[in-house]
MIDO-686878 format. One record per residue (C-alpha): z, y, x negated; residue in one letter. Coordinates in Angstrom, 3 decimals. Each point is the difference from the previous one (the first is absolute). Layout:
% MIDO-686878
[[Z Y X] "A"],
...
//
This chain:
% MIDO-686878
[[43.697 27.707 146.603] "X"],
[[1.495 0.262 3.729] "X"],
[[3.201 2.003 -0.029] "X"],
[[2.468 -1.680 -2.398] "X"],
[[3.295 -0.662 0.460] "X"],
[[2.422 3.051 -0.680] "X"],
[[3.209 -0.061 -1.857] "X"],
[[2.785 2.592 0.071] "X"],
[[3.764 -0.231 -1.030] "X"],
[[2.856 2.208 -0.152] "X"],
[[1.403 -1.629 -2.949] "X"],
[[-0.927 2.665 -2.795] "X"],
[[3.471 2.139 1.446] "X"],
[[2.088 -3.281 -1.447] "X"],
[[-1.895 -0.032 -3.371] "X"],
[[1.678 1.685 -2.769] "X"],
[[-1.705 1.943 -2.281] "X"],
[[-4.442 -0.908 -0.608] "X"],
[[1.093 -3.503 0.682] "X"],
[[-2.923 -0.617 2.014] "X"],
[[-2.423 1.344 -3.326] "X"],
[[2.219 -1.999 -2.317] "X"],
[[-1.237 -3.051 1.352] "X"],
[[-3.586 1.244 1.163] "X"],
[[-1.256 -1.788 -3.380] "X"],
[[1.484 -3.325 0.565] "X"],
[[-0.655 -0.383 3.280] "X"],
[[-3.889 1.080 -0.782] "X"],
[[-0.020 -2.992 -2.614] "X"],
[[1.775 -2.811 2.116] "X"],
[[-2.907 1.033 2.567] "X"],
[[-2.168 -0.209 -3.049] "X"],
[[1.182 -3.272 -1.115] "X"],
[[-0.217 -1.437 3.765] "X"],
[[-3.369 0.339 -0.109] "X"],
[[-0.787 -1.336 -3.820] "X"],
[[2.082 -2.780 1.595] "X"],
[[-3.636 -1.147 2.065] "X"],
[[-2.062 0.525 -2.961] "X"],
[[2.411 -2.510 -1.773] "X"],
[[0.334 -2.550 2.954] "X"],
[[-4.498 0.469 0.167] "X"],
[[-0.444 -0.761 -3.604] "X"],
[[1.102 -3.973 -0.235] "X"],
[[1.794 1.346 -2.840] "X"],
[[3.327 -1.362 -0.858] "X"],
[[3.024 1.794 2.064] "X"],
[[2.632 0.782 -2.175] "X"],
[[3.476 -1.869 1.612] "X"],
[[1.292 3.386 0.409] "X"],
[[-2.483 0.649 2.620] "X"],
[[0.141 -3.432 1.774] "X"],
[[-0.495 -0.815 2.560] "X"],
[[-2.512 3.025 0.418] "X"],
[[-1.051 0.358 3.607] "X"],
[[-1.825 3.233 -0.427] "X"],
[[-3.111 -1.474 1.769] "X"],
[[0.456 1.777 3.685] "X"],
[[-0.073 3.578 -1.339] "X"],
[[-3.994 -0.305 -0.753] "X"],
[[-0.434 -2.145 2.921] "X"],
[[-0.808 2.006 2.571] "X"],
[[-2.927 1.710 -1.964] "X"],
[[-1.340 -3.419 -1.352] "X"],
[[0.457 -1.557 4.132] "X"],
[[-2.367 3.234 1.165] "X"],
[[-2.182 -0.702 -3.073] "X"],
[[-1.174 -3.230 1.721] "X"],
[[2.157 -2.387 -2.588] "X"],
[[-0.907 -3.679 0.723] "X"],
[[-1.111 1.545 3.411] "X"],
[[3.167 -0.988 0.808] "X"],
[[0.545 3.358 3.224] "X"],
[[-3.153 -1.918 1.399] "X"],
[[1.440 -3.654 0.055] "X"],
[[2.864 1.551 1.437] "X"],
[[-1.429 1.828 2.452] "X"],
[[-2.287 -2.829 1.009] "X"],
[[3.051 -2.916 0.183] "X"],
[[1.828 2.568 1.843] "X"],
[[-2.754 0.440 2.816] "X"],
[[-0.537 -3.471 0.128] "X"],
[[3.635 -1.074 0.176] "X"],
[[0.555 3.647 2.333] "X"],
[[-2.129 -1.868 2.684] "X"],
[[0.795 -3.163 0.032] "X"],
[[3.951 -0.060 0.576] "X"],
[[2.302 2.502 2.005] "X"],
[[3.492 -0.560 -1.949] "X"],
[[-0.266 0.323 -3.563] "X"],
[[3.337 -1.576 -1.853] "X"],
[[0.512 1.541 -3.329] "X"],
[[2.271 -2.123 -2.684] "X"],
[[1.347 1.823 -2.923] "X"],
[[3.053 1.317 -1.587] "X"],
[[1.061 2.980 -1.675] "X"],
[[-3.631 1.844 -1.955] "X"],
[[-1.918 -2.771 2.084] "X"],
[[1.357 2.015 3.655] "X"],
[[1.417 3.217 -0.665] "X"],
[[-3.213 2.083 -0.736] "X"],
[[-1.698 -1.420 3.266] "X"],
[[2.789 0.767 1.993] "X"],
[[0.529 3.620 -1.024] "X"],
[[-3.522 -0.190 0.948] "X"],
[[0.043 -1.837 3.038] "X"],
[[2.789 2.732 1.254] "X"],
[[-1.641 2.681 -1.237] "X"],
[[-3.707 -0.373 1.023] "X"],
[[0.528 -2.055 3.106] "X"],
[[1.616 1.040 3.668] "X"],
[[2.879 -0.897 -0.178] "X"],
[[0.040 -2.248 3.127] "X"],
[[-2.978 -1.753 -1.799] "X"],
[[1.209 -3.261 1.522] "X"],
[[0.467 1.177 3.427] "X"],
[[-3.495 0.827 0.279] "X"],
[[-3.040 -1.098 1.874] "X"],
[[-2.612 -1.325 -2.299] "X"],
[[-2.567 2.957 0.746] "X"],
[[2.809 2.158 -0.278] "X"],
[[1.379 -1.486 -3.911] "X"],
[[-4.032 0.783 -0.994] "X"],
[[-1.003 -3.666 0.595] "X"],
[[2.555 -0.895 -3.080] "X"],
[[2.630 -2.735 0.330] "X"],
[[3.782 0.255 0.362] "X"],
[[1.783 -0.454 -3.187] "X"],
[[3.239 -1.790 -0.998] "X"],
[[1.619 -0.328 -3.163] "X"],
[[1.787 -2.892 -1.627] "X"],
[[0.869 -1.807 -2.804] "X"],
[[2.075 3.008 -1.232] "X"],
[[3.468 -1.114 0.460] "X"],
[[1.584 -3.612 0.404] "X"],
[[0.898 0.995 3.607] "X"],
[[-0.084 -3.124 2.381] "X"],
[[-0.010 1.704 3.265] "X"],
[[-2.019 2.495 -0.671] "X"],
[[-2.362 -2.644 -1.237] "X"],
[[0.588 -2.586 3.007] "X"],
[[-0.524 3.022 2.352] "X"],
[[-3.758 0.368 -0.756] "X"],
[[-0.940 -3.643 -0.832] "X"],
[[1.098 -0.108 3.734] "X"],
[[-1.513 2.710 1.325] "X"],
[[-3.666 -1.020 -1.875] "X"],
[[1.011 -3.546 1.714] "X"],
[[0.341 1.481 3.138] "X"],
[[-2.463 2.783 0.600] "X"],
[[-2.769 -1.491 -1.852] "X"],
[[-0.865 -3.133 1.590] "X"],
[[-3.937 0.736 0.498] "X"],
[[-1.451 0.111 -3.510] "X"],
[[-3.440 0.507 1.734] "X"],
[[1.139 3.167 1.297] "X"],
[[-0.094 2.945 -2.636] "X"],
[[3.071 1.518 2.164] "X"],
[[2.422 -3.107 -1.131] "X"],
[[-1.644 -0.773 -3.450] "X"],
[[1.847 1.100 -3.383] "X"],
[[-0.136 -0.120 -3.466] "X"],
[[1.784 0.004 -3.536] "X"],
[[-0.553 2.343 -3.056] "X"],
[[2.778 -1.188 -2.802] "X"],
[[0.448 2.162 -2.693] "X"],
[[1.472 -1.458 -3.689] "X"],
[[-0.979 0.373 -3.637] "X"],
[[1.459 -3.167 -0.933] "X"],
[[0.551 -1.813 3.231] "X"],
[[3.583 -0.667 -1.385] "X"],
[[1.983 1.815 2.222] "X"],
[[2.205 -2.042 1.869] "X"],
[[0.455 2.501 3.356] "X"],
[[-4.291 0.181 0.112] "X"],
[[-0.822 -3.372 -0.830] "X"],
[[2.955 -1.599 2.405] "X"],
[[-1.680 2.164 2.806] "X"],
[[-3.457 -0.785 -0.770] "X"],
[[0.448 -3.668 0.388] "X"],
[[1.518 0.748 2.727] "X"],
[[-2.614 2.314 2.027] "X"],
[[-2.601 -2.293 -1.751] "X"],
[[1.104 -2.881 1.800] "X"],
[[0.459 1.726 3.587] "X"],
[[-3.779 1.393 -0.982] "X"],
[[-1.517 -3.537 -0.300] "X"],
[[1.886 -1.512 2.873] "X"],
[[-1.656 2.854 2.113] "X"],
[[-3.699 -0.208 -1.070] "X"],
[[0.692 -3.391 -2.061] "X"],
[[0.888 -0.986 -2.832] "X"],
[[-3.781 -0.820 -1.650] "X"],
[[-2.027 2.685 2.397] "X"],
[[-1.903 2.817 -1.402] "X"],
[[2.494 2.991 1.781] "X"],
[[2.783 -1.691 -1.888] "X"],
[[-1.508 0.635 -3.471] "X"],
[[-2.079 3.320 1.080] "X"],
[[2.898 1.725 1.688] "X"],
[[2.002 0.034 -3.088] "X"],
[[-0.336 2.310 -2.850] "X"],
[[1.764 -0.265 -3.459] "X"],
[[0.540 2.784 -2.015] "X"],
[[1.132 -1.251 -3.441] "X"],
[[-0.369 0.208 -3.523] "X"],
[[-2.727 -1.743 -1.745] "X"],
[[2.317 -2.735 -1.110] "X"],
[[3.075 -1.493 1.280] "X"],
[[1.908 -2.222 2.789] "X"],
[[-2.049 2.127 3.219] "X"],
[[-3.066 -0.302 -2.101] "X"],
[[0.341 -3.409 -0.475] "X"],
[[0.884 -0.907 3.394] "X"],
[[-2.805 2.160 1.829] "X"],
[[-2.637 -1.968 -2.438] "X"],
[[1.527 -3.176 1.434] "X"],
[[-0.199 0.663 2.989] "X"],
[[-3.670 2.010 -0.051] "X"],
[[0.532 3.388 1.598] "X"],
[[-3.192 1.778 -0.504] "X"],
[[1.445 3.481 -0.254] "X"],
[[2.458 0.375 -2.766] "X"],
[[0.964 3.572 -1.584] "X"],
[[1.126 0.815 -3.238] "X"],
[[2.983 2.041 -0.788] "X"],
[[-0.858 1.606 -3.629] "X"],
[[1.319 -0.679 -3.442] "X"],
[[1.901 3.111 -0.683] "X"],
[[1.160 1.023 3.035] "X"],
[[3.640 -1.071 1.086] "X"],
[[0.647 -0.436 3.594] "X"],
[[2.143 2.928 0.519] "X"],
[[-3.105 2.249 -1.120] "X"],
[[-2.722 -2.526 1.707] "X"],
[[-0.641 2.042 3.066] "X"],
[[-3.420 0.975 -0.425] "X"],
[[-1.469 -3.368 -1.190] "X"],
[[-0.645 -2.415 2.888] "X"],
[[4.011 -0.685 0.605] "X"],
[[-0.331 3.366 1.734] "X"],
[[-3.542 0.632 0.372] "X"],
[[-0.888 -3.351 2.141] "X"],
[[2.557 0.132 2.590] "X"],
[[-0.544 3.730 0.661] "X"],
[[-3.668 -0.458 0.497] "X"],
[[0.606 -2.766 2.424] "X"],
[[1.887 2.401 2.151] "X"],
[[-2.646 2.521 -0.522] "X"],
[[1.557 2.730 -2.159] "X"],
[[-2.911 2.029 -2.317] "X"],
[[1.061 -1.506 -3.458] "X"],
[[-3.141 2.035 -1.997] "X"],
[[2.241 2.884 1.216] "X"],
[[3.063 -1.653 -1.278] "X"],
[[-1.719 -0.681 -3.750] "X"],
[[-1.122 3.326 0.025] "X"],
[[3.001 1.959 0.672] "X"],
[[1.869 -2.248 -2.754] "X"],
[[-2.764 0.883 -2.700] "X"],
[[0.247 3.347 1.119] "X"],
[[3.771 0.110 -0.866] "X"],
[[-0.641 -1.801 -2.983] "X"],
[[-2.220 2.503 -1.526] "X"],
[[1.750 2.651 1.389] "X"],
[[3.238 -1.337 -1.908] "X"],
[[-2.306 -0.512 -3.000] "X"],
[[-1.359 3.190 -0.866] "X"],
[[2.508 2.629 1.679] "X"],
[[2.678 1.050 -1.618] "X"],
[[3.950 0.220 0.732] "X"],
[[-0.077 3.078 2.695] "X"],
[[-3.153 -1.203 1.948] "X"],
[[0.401 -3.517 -0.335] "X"],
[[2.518 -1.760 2.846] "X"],
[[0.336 -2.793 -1.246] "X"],
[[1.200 1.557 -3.667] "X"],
[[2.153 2.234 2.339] "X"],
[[2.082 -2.573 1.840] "X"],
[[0.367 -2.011 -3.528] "X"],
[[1.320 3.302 -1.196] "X"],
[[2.791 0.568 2.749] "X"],
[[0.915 -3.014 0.589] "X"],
[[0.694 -0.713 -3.436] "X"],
[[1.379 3.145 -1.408] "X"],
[[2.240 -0.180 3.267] "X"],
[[1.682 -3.315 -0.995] "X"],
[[-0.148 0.569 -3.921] "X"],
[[1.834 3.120 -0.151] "X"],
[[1.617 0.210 3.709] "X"],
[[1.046 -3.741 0.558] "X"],
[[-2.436 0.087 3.266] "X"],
[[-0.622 -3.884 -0.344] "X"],
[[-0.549 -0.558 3.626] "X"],
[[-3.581 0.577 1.217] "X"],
[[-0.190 0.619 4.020] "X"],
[[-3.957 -0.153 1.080] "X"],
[[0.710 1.716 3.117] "X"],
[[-3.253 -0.730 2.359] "X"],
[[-0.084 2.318 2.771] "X"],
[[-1.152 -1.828 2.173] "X"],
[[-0.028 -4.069 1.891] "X"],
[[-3.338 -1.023 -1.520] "X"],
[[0.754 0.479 -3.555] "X"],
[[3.061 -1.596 -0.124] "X"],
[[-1.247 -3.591 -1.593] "X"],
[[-1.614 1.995 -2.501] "X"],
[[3.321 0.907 -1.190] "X"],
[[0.822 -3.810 0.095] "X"],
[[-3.087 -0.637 -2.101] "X"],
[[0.910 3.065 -2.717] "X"],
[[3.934 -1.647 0.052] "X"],
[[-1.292 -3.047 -1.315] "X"],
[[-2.913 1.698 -2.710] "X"],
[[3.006 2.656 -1.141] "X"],
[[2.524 -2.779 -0.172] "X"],
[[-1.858 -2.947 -1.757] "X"],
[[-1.702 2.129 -2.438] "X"],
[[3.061 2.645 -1.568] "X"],
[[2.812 -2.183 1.507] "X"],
[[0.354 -1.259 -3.726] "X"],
[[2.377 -0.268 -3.260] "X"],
[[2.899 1.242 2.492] "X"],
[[-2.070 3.179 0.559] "X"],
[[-1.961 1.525 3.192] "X"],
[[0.306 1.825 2.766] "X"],
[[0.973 -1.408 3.328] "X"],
[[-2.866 0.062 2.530] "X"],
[[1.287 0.817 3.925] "X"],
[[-2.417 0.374 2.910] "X"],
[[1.295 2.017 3.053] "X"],
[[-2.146 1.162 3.263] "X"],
[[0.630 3.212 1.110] "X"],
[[1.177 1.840 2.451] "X"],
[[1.261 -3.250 0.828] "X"],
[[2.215 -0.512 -3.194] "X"],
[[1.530 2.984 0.555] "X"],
[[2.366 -1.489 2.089] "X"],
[[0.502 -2.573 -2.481] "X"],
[[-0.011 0.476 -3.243] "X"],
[[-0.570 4.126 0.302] "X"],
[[4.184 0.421 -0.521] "X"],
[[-0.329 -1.881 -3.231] "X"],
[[-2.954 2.234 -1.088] "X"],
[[1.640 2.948 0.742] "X"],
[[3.333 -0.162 -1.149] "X"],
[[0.625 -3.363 -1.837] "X"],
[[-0.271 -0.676 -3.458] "X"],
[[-3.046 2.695 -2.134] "X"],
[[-1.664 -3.714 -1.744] "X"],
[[-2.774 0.763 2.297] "X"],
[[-3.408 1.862 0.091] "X"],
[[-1.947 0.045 3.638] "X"],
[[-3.779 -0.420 0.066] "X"],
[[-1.550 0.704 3.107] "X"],
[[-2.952 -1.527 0.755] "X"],
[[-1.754 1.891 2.807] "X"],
[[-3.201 0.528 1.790] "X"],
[[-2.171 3.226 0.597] "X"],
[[-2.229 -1.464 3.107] "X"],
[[0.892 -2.645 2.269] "X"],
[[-2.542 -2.631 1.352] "X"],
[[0.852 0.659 3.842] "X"],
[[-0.035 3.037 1.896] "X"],
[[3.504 2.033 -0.469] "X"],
[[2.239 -0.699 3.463] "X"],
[[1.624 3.050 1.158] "X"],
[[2.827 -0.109 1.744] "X"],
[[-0.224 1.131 3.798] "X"],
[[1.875 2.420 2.028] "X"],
[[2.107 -1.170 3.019] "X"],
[[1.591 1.922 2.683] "X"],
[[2.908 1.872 -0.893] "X"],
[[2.601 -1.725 2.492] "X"],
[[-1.331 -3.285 -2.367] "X"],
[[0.529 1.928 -3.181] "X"],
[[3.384 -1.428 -1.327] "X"],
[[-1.736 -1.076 -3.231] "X"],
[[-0.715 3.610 -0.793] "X"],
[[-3.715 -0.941 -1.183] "X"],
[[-1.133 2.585 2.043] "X"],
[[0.017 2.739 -3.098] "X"],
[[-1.541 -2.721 -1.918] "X"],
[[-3.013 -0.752 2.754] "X"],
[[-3.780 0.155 -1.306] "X"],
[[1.668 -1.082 -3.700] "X"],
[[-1.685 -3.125 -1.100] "X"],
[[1.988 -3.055 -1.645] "X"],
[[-1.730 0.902 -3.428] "X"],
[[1.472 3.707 0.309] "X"],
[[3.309 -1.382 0.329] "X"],
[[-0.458 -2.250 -2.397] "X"],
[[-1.260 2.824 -2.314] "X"],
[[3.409 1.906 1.335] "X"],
[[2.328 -3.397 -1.110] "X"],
[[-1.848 -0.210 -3.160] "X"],
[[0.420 3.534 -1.114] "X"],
[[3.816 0.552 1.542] "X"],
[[0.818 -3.241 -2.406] "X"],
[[-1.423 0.778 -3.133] "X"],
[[1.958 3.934 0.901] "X"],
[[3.067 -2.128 0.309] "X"],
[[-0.306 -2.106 -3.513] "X"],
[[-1.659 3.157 -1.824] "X"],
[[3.707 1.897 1.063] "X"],
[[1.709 -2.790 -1.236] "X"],
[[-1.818 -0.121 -3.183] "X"],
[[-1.765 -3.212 0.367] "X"],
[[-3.075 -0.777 -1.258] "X"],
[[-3.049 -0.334 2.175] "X"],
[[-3.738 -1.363 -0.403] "X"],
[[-2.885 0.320 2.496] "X"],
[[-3.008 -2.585 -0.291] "X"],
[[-2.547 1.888 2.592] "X"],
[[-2.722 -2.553 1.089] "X"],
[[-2.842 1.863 1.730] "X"],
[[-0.576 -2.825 2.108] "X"],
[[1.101 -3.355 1.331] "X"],
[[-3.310 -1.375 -0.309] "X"],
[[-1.483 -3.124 -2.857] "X"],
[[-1.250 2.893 -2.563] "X"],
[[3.879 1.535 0.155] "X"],
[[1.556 -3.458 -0.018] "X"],
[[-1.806 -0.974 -3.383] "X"],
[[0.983 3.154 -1.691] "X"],
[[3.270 -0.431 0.757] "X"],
[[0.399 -3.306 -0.919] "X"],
[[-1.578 0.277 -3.223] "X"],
[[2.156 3.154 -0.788] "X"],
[[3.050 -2.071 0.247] "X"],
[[-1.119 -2.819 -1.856] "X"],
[[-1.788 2.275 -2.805] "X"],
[[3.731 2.081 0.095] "X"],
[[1.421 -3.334 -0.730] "X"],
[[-1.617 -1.172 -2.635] "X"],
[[-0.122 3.454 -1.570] "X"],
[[3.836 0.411 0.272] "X"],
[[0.543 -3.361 -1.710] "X"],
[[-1.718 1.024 -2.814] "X"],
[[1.588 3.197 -0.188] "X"],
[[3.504 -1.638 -0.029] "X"],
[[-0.826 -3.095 -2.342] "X"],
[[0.275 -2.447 3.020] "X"],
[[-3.127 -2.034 0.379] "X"],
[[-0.938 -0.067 3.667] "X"],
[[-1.920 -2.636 0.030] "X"],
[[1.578 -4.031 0.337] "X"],
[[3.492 -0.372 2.460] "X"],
[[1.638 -2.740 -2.269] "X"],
[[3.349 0.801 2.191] "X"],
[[-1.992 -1.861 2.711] "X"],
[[-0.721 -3.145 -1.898] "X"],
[[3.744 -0.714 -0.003] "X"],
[[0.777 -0.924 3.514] "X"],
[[-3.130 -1.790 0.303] "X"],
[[0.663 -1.927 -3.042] "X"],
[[3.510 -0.870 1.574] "X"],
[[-0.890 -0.824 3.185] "X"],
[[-2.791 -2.716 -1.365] "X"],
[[3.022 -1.234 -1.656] "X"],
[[1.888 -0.124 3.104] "X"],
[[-3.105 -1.561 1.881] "X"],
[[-1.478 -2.004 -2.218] "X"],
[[2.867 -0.854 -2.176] "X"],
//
């Protein structure tokens, strides 16, 4: 295994007594009873209604993906070539489990000025767009128009562009409203009946339902599944994440394998050498005995911000049950901590602070340069030769100092590396955390029927 992801907290000082032994049992059995939870979802055996709906299917999905299941990395990897070469803006539609994971890996793996790029520059990959995640009509009008406008060649690569729509059932209203939409501006570009209008499309779906239906109908040859047994918040490494990311290029072997690496890691250590067991067991002991209900995933750092998005949603959906959870809060730091940093500080103690950081950096550290001293009002001069990770490191350090004298709970998630082997451990942790803590707790994390509520009211609204 590459360097795994390290853990530490300073929590143990607000435990009383062995508290953290007292529950060292339990917390080895609800990890124990996570994973019996694939061996029941593999067997076709009945699922007791206790454990339904049981989407335990991503934890053993990574290994099975790198095992050549259905040979499915291959027809990934060859769609995503294909489709990588033949288009230069690549329009994702999806919503909630069906975005998130690409776009903490989008922002994580890619430059950030991805767009702004040359092509030779992006890696010969196309531009990518997201929508279909929000009911937002300008937002929405904006890039219709700008597709309209800039692509008016569809024999040039350089103006041609294509759809990947992402949807288990093809039910959601905010998708499948902006499909029909980009689907028609598609086939009034290349028309309506032509081959680029049907081969510059790809579905990613479940094996039945309304997308499934409609992409028979209408005879697009490359159609991907989205599993039985995995629920969209936890569908990042089947082809919902997995396509899209090898369109733009990113090494998703590398991905699979640091997620089975975590897995196994989390399967066989135990609490003490385990991270993922270790944040379970801070974060929960902090809000069962301390009332620390708020969970801050503090990312050090621009590029891992929508991965905090994309752990709000999986933390939220799956314990945000039976008027119980904790309450997920992404914040980007330094620059949060002229934001929110009062509140941390010195506002109410319902809080625990994870910090996410990052041990190596994909560019070169900048240092910052020395001026003249007639141009030295700043006062950076003492600071000159320092490099923006050293003060970083200095901000990072100087804040935990300042919560640790107020008593205030701290985690650090350490990722060795931004790169696609860190990104899958990481993202597997948190999902294999979440799972684990709902069993721990009694809360099945698995199903969000809180969501099915405003849907079901707004087809009433709709569709009377």
């Amino acid at each position: 295994m590459t360097t795994p992801i390290k853990f530490c907290s300073n929590a143990s000082q607000f435990l009383i007594g062995d508290q953290l032994s007292e529950i060292t049992d339990q917390l080895h059995a609800a990890r124990d009873e996570t994973f019996a939870d694939v061996d029941l979802l593999r067997s076709g055996g009945e699922i007791p209604a206790e454990k339904q709906p049981l989407d335990s299917g991503f934890i053993d999905l990574p290994q099975r993906l790198l095992g050549g299941e259905d040979h499915l990395v291959d027809k990934i990897l060859s769609s995503a070539a294909s489709l990588r070469t033949r288009i230069d803006r690549l329009v994702v539609l999806g919503i909630g489990g069906s975005y998130m994971g690409l776009r903490a890996l989008f922002e994580a793996l890619c430059d950030p000025y991805h767009n702004e790029l040359s092509r030779s520059e992006r890696g010969d990959v196309p531009r990518l767009y997201f929508e279909g995640n929000n009911l937002d009509n300008d937002t929405m009008s904006s890039l219709l128009k700008m597709l309209k406008t800039q692509c008016v060649r569809p024999q040039e690569l350089a103006e041609r562009w294509g759809i990947v729509v992402i949807s288990k059932s093809g039910g959601t209203l905010e998708t499948a409203a902006a499909f029909r939409m980009f689907r028609d501006a598609l086939g009034e570009y290349y028309g309506h009946q032509s081959h680029l209008a049907q081969e510059l499309v790809i579905p990613v779906t479940g094996e039945t339902g309304k997308l499934r239906d409609l992409s028979n109908a209408l005879g697009y040859e490359h159609v991907f599944p989205i599993p039985d047994g995995v629920g969209g918040r936890f569908s990042v490494f089947t082809a919902v994440g997995l396509l899209p990311a090898a369109v733009l290029g990113m090494d998703i072997r590398a991905i699979l394998r640091g997620a089975a690496d975590i897995t196994e890691l989390c399967r066989t250590k135990p609490l003490g050498e385990n991270p993922v067991l270790d944040y379970v067991a801070a974060c929960h002991l902090l809000e069962r005995d301390h009332g620390m209900d708020m969970r801050v995933l503090s990312t050090w750092g621009n590029r891992l911000e929508a991965t905090g998005f994309w752990y709000d949603q999986l933390l939220a959906e799956s314990l945000g049950k039976h008027e119980r959870g904790a309450t997920p809060l992404t914040v980007v730091n330094t620059r949060d901590l002229h934001s929110r940093g009062q509140q941390h500080q010195e506002g109410k103690r319902d809080r625990v602070i994870n910090n996410l950081t990052i041990s190596e950096f994909a560019s070169e550290p900048i240092s910052i340069p020395k001026v003249a001293e007639d141009l030295d009002q700043d006062q950076l001069n003492r600071i000159a030769g320092k490099t923006i990770p050293e003060l970083l490191q200095a901000a990072i350090q100087g804040t935990n100092k300042a919560y640790a004298d107020e008593k205030r709970p701290t985690t650090d998630m350490v990722l060795p590396k931004l790169d696609a082997y860190g990104m899958g451990q990481l993202l597997q942790l948190f999902m294999l955390a979440t799972a684990i803590e709902g069993r721990l707790v009694g809360t099945n994390p698995y199903g969000q029927p809180g969501v099915e509520a405003y849907k079901n009211n707004m087809g009433e609204i709709l569709y009377k």
